[in-house]
C-alpha angles and dihedrals in degrees: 000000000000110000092247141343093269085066090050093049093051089041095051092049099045075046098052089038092061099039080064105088097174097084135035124253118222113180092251084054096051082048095052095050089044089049089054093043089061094056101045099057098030101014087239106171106184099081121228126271134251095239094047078051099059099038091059094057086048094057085040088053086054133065094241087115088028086256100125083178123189100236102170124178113224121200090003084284122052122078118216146147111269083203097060085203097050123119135154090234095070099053110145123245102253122233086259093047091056104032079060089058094044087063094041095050082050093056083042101050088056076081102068103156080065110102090186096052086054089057094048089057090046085057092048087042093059094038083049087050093041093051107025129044131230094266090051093061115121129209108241114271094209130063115188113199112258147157117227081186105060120114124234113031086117089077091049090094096050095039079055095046093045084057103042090038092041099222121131125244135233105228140180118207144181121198115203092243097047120093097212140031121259137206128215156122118295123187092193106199095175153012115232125187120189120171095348092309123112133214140183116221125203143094124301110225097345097306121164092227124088123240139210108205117188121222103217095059098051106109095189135356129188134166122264108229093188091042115110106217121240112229112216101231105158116053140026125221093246099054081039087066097026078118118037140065101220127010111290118104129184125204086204100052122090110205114260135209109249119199126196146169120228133197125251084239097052093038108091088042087060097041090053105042103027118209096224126024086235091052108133123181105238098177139021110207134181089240095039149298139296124221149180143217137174108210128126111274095250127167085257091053087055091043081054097057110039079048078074092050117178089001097069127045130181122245107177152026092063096209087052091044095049082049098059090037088061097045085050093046099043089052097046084056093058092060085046100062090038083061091047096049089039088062095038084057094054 
C-alpha cells in the first residue's frame, strides 16, 4: 500500500497522464499535473519536485506496490506506457491476496442471516472466477462449527437492521417454559452467540430489565413503525456478561468464587481455554488443579461443568457442589434402572 494519500494521489496522476495516449508526457509535464493535482485534492501550493517525481515512476516501474508498471521513454523524452491498456488500476488480485479473502469470506459466511455477508461471497466469488480457473479452484481449509439446522437465523437481518437503524421490533415469542406464545414490544441493543446459539439482547416494553431472547424460539418479528425506539445508554455488553459464563445474567445475583478441582486429564484443557476470564489457578496437585472463578451461579456454568463429567468436581461453593451431586446422582439413577429392566428383559 502506498505510505499516505498524498502517495496515492502523485502515483494515480503520473498513472492517468500516461493511459492518455493523445499527447505526449515530458518529465516537467508529469510535474506540473502532479503539482495540480496537489493542489486540487489538499490544496498543497508548493508544487512537487523533479526528483519526488521521479521516484514515484520508478516505484511505480518495481514491484514494491506490486505495479510493475511499463514506464518507457520514447525519443529520449517522452514517458509513456509501453502496454497501451495498462493501468494501475487493473492490477489482478495475486494468488496470496486472494487466498487472504477466501479465508476472510469463510469466517464471514458463518454469518448466514446476514444479507450483506452473502453479498460480500457473491463479490469474492466473481474476483476468484475472473483471476483463477476452474482447475485452480481449492476446497476450503477452515470448518467453523455450525448447525444448518438450527432455527432462527432467518431473523438474524431484521434483529441487525433494528440495531443499526435503532427501531423496536414486534415479536412473538415462546419460552420453553411458557405454555403459550406472546406478543410484545423488543428494543434489541445487541446480538449475543454463545455455543452456536444466538440470542437478541434488549428490553421488553420499555422495561427497565435486560433480556436475553433466544432465536430459536421467535415464531415471527417485524418492525414497529409507532414505536419509539429505547437507546441503550447505560451498559455494554461486555461489562452486561463480566460476570457470567453463558448468557444468562441476574440482577439479584452477586458473583461468587467458585472453586474446583480439576483432573489431571482435563487440566491443561482448562488452563488453556479458561473457562472465565477471572479463572486463577489456586493449587497445582499429582492427580490434577484447582481453580477458581468468580462468575454468578447460572443453569450454562453447571452445563459446564457436568460437560466435564468425572474430570471436574465442585468445591465450593457447597449449594453449587450438592447441585451437581444430585444431577450426577440422578442421572446415575436413570442407568441404573435401564440396567435393571435390561436384565429383567433377559
Amino acid at each position: 500500500m502506498p505510505a499516505n494519500k498524498n502517495a496515492l494521489i502523485r502515483y494515480k496522476t503520473i498513472d492517468a497522464c500516461l493511459r492518455n495516449r493523445r499527447r505526449k508526457w515530458t518529465l516537467e509535464d508529469l510535474i506540473d499535473a502532479v503539482s495540480d493535482a496537489l493542489y486540487d485534492y489538499e490544496g498543497i501550493d508548493k508544487g512537487i519536485s523533479r526528483r519526488s517525481v521521479q521516484a514515484d515512476i520508478q516505484t511505480m516501474r518495481s514491484d514494491k506496490l506490486g505495479y510493475n508498471a511499463p514506464i518507457i521513454v520514447v525519443s529520449k523524452k517522452y514517458y509513456t506506457y509501453e502496454d497501451a491498456d495498462y493501468s494501475i488500476t487493473n492490477i489482478p488480485l495475486s494468488e496470496q491476496d486472494l487466498g487472504r479473502m477466501n479465508e476472510a469470506v469463510e469466517i464471514l459466511k458463518q454469518f448466514k442471516g446476514f444479507s450483506h455477508f452473502t453479498n460480500l461471497n457473491e463479490v469474492v466469488q466473481k474476483l476468484e472466477d475472473h483471476v483463477y480457473s476452474a482447475a485452480n479452484q481449492t476446497e476450503s481449509v477452515i470448518d467453523f462449527e455450525k448447525n444448518e439446522r438450527l432455527k432462527g437465523l432467518e431473523h438474524l437481518e431484521i434483529i441487525y437492521q433494528s440495531i443499526i437503524q435503532q427501531k423496536a421490533v414486534t415479536i412473538t415469542y415462546q419460552s420453553f417454559k411458557a405454555r403459550a406464545e406472546s406478543t410484545f414490544e423488543f428494543h434489541v441493543w445487541w446480538l449475543k452467540e454463545f455455543k452456536n446459539r444466538w440470542f437478541a439482547v434488549g428490553v421488553k416494553n420499555k422495561t427497565a430489565q435486560i433480556q436475553n431472547l433466544a432465536l430459536d424460539r421467535i415464531e415471527s418479528i417485524c418492525f414497529c413503525q409507532e414505536a419509539l425506539y429505547v437507546e441503550n445508554g447505560r451498559i455494554s455488553p461486555a461489562e452486561f456478561y463480566h460476570d457470567v459464563v453463558g448468557v444468562t445474567v441476574s440482577n439479584e445475583k452477586s458473583a461468587k468464587n467458585v472453586k474446583l478441582f480439576v483432573s489431571q486429564e482435563h487440566a491443561p484443557y482448562i488452563a488453556t481455554k479458561p473457562m472465565h476470564h477471572s479463572q486463577e489457578i489456586l493449587e497445582q496437585r499429582a492427580d490434577g488443579i484447582v481453580i477458581k472463578i468468580k462468575v454468578q451461579l447460572n443453569l450454562e456454568l453447571e452445563r459446564e461443568i457436568l460437560g466435564y463429567g468425572d474430570g471436574m468436581r465442585v468445591l465450593a461453593p457447597e449449594g453449587l457442589r450438592k447441585r451437581i451431586y444430585w444431577k450426577f446422582k440422578n442421572g446415575i439413577s436413570g442407568y441404573d434402572e435401564e440396567d435393571k429392566e435390561a436384565s429383567a428383559a433377559s
